[in-house]
N, C-alpha and C positions, 0 to 999 in steps of 0.2 A: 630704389623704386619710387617711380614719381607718389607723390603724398595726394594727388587727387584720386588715384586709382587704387588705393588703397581706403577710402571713403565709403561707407555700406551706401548704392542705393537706395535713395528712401522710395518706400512701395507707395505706388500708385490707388488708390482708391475707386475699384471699377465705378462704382455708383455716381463717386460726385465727379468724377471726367466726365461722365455721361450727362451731368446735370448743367454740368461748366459746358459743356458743348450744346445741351438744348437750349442756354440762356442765350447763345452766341447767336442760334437759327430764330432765337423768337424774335431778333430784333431785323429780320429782315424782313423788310416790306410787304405784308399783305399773310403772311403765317399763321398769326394770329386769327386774326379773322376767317380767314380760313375753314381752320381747324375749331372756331366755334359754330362754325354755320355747318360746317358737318356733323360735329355734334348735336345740335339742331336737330339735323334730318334725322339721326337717327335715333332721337327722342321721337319725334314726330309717329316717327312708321311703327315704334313700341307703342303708342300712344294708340295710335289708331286701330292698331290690332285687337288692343283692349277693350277699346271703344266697341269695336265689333263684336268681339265676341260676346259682350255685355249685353249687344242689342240679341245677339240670338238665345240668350240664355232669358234674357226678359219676358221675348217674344214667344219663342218656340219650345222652351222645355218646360216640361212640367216642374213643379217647385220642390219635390224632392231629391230631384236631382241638378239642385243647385250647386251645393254645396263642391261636389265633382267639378259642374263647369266652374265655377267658381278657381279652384287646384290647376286645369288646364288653363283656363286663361292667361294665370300666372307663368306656370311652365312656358306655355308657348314667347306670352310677350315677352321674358326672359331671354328665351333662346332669340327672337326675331333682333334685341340688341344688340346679344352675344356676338352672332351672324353679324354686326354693324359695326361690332367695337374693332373687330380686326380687318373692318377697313379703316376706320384712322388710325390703328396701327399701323397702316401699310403706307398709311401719306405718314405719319412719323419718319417711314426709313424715307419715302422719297424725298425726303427734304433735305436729310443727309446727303440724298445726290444731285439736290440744286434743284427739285421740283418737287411743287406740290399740288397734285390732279385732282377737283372735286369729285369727279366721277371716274377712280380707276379701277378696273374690272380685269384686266388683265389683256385688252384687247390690243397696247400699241408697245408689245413687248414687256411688259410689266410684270411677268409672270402668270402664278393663278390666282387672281382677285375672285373669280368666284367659286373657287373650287375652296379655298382656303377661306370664304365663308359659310360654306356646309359643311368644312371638317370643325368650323365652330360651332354649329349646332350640333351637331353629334356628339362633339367633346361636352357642351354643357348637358343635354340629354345624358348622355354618359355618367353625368356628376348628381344631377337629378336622381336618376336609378338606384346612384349608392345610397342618398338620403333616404330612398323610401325603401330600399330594404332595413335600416334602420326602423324605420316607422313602424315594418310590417313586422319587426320586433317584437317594439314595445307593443302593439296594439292587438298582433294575433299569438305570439308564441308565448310572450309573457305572463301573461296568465296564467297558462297550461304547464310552464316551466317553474312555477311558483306554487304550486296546487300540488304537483308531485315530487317536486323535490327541493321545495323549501325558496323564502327570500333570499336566503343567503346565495345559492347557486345560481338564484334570478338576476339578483345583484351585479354578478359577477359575469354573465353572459350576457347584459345589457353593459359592460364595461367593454368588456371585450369587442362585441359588434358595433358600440361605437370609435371604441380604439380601431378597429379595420375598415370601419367606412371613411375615417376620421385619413387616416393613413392614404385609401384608395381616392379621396377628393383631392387631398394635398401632390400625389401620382400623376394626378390626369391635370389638375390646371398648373401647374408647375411643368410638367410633360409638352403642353398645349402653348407656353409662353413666346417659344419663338415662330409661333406658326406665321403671326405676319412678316416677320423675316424672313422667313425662308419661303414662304409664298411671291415675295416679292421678287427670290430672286432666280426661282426653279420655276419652270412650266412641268407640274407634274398633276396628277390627278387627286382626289380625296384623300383615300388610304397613303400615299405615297408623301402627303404633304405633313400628314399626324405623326408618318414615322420616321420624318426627315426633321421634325420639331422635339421630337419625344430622344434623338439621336442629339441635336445640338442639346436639348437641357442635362445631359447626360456629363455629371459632374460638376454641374453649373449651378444646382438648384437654390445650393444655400447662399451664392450670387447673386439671384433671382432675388429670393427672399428678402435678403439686403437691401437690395436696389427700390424694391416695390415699399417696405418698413420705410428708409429713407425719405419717403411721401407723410408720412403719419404725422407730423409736426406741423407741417403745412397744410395739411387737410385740416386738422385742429384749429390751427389758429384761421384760416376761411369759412369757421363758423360763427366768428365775432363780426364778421361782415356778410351774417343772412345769405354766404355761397357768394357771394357778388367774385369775392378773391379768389376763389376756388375754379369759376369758370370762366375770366380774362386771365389766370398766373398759372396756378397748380395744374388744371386740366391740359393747358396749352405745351405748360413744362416737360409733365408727364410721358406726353406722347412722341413730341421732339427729343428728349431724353431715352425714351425707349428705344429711336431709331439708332441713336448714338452707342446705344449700349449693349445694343443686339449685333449691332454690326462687328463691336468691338471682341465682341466674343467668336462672329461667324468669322471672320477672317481669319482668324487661328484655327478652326473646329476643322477636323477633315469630314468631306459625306463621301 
């Protein structure tokens, strides 16, 4: 038997293909740039949401219920980027297919750009929900769960309800991670797009996990340059890698 065929292949590393192939797309022309002036805008439109809603909480609500809008403004500018982040997601993949569109919405076959950014708001809304039934935990049931049957029981259902929100956040953004893949590459509607993304993370999660950890070292060390590294290298990597590494997965996954 030939002696090469008998050799163990060595395993492939999905993360760093995927990071070896974003290095490859950031070096072409105009990518970069790009994907930091999108970035940009969707600072800008979080930005200004906040702005707003600031001004109406300033202006028009009485001062005890500040605190509230205070909660929603956050909530909402949240979701209004969430809603953004999976458009540069979506120029990620199309850069894997030799283009990358500042404004792609899903209008020149592209799939559903905006449908697969209101399944991102709902997905982080979604995520939202799980934190404050936590909240509504600690702040309304714990008491009453302490008063009648002790710290120890309180303890222990304040462990519990954050081990299941803890578990049900990890679910949903993990579930949520190929949404701009597969928005990119289906024309389907909201619901159809969360369960065609929540279908591809299906045995991939602790891949996912990997692949996003695999950033933690470079986000780190782009804080000795005040972010400057973090948003020409890391953030550019990032999303050019995630095209690479979504794809890599979709082309195998059956829908």
């Amino acid at each position: 038997m030939d002696r090469v065929n008998q050799m163990p292949m060595k395993k492939v590393d999905l993360a760093e293909s995927a990071k070896a192939r974003g290095r490859a797309l950031m070096s072409r022309r105009g990518n970069v740039m790009k994907l930091l002036l999108a970035f940009l805008f969707c600072v800008t439109c979080a930005i200004f949401v906040t702005f707003a809603l600031d001004a109406v909480t300033f202006y028009f609500l009485p001062h005890k219920y500040e605190n509230i809008a205070m909660i929603f403004s956050f909530a909402l500018t949240a979701t209004v980027y969430s809603m953004a982040d999976v458009w540069l997601l979506r120029m990620g993949v199309g850069a894997g297919q030799g283009r990358i569109e500042l404004f792609d919405f899903g209008n020149r076959g592209n799939g559903s750009g905006f449908s697969s950014s209101v399944a991102a708001g709902l997905g982080f809304l979604s995520e939202i929900a799980m934190a404050a039934i936590l909240y509504a935990y600690l702040e309304i049931f714990s008491p009453y769960v302490s008063r009648f049957l002790g710290q120890a029981v309180n303890g222990l259902c304040t462990l519990l309800t954050a081990f299941v929100v803890g578990v049900a956040i990890f679910y949903i953004s993990t579930g949520l991670f190929f949404l701009g893949a597969v928005s990119r590459r289906e024309k389907k509607g909201v619901f159809s797009l969360i369960a065609l993304s929540f279908r591809a993370a299906r045995g991939n999660r602790a891949k996912v996990v990997k692949f996003i950890l695999s950033f933690t070292l470079l986000t780190f060390l782009s804080l000795f340059s005040l972010g400057v590294f973090f948003f020409v290298y890391v953030l550019p990597l990032y999303i050019l890698s995630y095209g690479a590494f979504t794809s890599e997965v979709l082309d195998y996954k059956e829908f």
